[in-house]
C-alpha positions as CSV (number, residue, x, y, z in Angstrom):
1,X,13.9,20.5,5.8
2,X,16.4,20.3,2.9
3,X,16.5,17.4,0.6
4,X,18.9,15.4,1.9
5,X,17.2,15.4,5.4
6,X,14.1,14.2,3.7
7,X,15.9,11.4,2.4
8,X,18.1,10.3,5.4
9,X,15.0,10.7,7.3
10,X,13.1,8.2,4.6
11,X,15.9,6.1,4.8
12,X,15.9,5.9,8.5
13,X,12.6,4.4,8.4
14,X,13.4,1.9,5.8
15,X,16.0,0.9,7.5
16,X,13.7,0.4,10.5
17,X,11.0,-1.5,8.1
18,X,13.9,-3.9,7.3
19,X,15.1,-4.5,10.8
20,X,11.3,-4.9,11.3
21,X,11.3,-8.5,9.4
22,X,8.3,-7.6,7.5
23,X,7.8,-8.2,3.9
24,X,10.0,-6.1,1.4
25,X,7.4,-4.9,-0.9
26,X,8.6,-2.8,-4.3
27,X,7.7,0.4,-5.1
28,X,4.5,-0.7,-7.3
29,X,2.9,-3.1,-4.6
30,X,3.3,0.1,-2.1
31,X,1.6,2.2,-4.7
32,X,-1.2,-0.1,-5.2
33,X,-1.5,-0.8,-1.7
34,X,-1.5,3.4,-0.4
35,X,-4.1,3.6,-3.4
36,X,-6.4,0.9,-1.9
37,X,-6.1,2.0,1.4
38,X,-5.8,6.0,0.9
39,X,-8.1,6.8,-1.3
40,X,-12.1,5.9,-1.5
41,X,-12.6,3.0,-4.1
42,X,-14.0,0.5,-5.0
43,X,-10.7,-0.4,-7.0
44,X,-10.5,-2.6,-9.7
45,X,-7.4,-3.4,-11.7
46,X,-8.4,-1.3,-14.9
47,X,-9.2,1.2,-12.4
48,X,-5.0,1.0,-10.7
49,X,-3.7,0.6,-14.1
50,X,-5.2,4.0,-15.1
51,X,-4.2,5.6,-12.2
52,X,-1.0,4.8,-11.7
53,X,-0.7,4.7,-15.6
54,X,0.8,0.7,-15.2
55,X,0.0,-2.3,-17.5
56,X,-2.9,-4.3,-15.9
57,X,-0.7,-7.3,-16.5
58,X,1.8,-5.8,-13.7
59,X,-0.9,-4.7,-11.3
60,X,-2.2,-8.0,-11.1
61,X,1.3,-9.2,-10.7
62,X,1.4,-6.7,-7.4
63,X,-2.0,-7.9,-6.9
64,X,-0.8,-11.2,-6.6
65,X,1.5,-10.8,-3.9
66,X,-0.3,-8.4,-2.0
67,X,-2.9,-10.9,-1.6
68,X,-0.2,-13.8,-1.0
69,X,0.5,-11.3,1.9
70,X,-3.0,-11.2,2.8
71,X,-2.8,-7.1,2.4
72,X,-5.2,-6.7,0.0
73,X,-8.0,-9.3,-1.3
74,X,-10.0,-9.4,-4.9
75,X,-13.6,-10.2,-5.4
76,X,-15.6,-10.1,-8.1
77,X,-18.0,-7.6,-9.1
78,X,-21.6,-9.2,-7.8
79,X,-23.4,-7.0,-10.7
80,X,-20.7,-8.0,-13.7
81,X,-18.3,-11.3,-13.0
82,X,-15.8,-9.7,-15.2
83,X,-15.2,-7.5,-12.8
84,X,-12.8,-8.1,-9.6
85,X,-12.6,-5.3,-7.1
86,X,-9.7,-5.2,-4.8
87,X,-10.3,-5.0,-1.4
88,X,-8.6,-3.8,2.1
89,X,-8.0,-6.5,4.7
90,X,-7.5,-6.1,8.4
91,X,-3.7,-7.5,8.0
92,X,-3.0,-5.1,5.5
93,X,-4.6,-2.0,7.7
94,X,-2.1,-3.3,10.3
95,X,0.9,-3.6,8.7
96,X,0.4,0.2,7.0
97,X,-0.7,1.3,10.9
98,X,3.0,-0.3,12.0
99,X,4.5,1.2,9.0
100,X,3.0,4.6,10.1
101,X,4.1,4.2,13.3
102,X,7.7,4.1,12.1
103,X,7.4,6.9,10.0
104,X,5.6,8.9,12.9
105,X,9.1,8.1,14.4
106,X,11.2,10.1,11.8
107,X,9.2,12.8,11.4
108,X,7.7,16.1,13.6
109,X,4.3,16.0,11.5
110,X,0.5,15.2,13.0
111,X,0.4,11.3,13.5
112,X,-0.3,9.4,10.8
113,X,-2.0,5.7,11.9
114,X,-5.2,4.8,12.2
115,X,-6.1,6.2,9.0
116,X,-6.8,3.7,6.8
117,X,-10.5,2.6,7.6
């Protein structure tokens, strides 16, 4: 697939996750929120910061609205307060399933939902 079909076909399914009505999330928030649900944690801010080489301040800015969304949630760290973990939710594992769904749509490769855990 040439360039240019990977991106009408990415743009096909955003066009489909706006007619969707969900929220519009920026490219950080969807960063943080693949992280969380892609790869095995726990996560903590200092922890997204470093990997997505970010400012803490603007992961918990993200952070904020993901939660506000009810996609991800934070805790603290029951071994050191100073800690807060971020967690998966089940809204936010369905709204990524939906999301897959769409891409699974635009695209010829192995199904993607139910992956997140």
């Amino acid at each position: 697939m040439a360039s240019t079909d990977n991106l009408t076909s990415w743009r096909e399914v955003m066009c489909d996750a706006v007619r969707a009505d969900g929220p519009d999330l920026s490219m950080r928030q969807w960063s943080i929120l693949l992280t969380v649900y892609l790869r095995p944690g726990p996560h903590t801010v200092r922890a997204l910061a470093r990997d997505l080489n970010v400012p803490k301040p603007a992961i918990s800015r993200a952070l904020d609205a993901l939660s506000i969304l009810g996609f991800v949630k934070r805790v603290r760290d029951v071994n050191d307060k100073r800690i807060v973990i971020v967690q998966k939710t089940a809204e936010g594992a369905i709204y990524l399933d939906n999301f897959s769904r769409l891409v699974e749509t635009h695209t010829d490769d192995a199904p993607l939902g139910a992956m997140y855990g």
